[in-house]
C-alpha positions in Angstrom: -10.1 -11.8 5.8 -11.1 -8.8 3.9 -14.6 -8.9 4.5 -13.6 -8.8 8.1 -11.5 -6.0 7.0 -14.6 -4.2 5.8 -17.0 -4.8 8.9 -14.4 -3.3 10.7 -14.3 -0.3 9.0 -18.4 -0.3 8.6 -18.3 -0.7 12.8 -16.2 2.4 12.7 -18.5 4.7 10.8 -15.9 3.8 8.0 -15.4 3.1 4.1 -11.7 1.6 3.1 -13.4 3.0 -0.6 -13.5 6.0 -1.5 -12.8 10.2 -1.0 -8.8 10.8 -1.7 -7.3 8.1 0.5 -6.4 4.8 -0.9 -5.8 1.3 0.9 -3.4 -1.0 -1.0 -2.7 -4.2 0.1 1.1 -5.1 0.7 1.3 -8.6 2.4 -1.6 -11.0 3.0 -0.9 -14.8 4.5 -2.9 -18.0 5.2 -2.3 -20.8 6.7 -5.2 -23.0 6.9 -5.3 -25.7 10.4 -8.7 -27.6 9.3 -10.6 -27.7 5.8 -13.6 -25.2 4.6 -16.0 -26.2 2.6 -18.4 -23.6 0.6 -21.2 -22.9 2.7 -19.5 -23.6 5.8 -20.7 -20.6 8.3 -17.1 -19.4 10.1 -16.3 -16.1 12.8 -13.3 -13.9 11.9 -11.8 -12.3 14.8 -9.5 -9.3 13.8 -7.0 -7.5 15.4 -4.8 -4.6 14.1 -1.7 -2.9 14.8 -0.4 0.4 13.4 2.4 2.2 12.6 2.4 5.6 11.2 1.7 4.8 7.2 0.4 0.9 7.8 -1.8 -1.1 9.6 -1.4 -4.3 10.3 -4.2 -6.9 10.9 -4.1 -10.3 12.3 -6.9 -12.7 12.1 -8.3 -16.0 13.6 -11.0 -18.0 12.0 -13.0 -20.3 13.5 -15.5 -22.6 12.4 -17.9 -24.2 15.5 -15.7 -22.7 17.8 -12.7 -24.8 16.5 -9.6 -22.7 15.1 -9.3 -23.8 11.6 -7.1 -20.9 9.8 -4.8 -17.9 11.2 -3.8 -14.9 9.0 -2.4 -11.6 8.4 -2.0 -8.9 5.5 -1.4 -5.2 5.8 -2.3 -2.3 3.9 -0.4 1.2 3.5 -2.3 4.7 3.4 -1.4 6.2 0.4 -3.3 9.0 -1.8 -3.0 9.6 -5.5 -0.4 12.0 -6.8 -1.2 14.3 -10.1 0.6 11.8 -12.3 -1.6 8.7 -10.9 1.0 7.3 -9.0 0.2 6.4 -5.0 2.3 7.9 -2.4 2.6 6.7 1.3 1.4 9.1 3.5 0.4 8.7 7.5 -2.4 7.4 8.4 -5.2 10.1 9.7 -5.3 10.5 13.5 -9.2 10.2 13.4 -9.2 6.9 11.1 -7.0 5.5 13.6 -8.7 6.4 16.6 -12.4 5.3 15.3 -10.7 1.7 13.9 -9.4 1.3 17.5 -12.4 1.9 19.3 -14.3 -0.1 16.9 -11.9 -2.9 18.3 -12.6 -2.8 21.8 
């Protein structure tokens, strides 16, 4: 799922690493329908939902077309405060528009 997370990002001219903003993960969930096996070649579809600090994805994998695990996780936008700590702040209007055309 977070490699799907990634090529999303990459598809929208993106990096989840790097300049002030930070991505922490808050939930992630699995549930698996079929085995994988290593080296078993699968498509991740990914869908996202946000609210004004956190987005929300949802994802289907599939292995030869056959649905064989379904999750989520979500991640906040937070930056770094002088002390170190992370703080919640709202996601930028351009990150969220360039992740939702890379959607479509």
């Amino acid at each position: 799922m977070e490699e799907a997370e990634h090529a999303l990002w990459r598809a929208a001219g993106l990096s989840i690493v790097g300049d002030d903003l930070h991505w922490p993960r808050v939930t992630a969930h699995a549930e698996y329908k079929r085995p994988l096996r290593f080296e078993d070649e699968i498509d991740v579809k990914v869908r996202a939902g946000f609210g004004r600090t956190r987005i929300q994805y949802g994802f289907e994998i599939q292995r030869e077309h056959t649905l064989v695990a379904i999750g989520a996780m979500s991640s906040v936008c937070a930056r770094s405060e002088r002390d170190g700590q992370l703080k919640t702040t709202a996601i930028p209007a351009d990150v969220r528009e360039r992740l939702i055309t890379a959607l479509r």
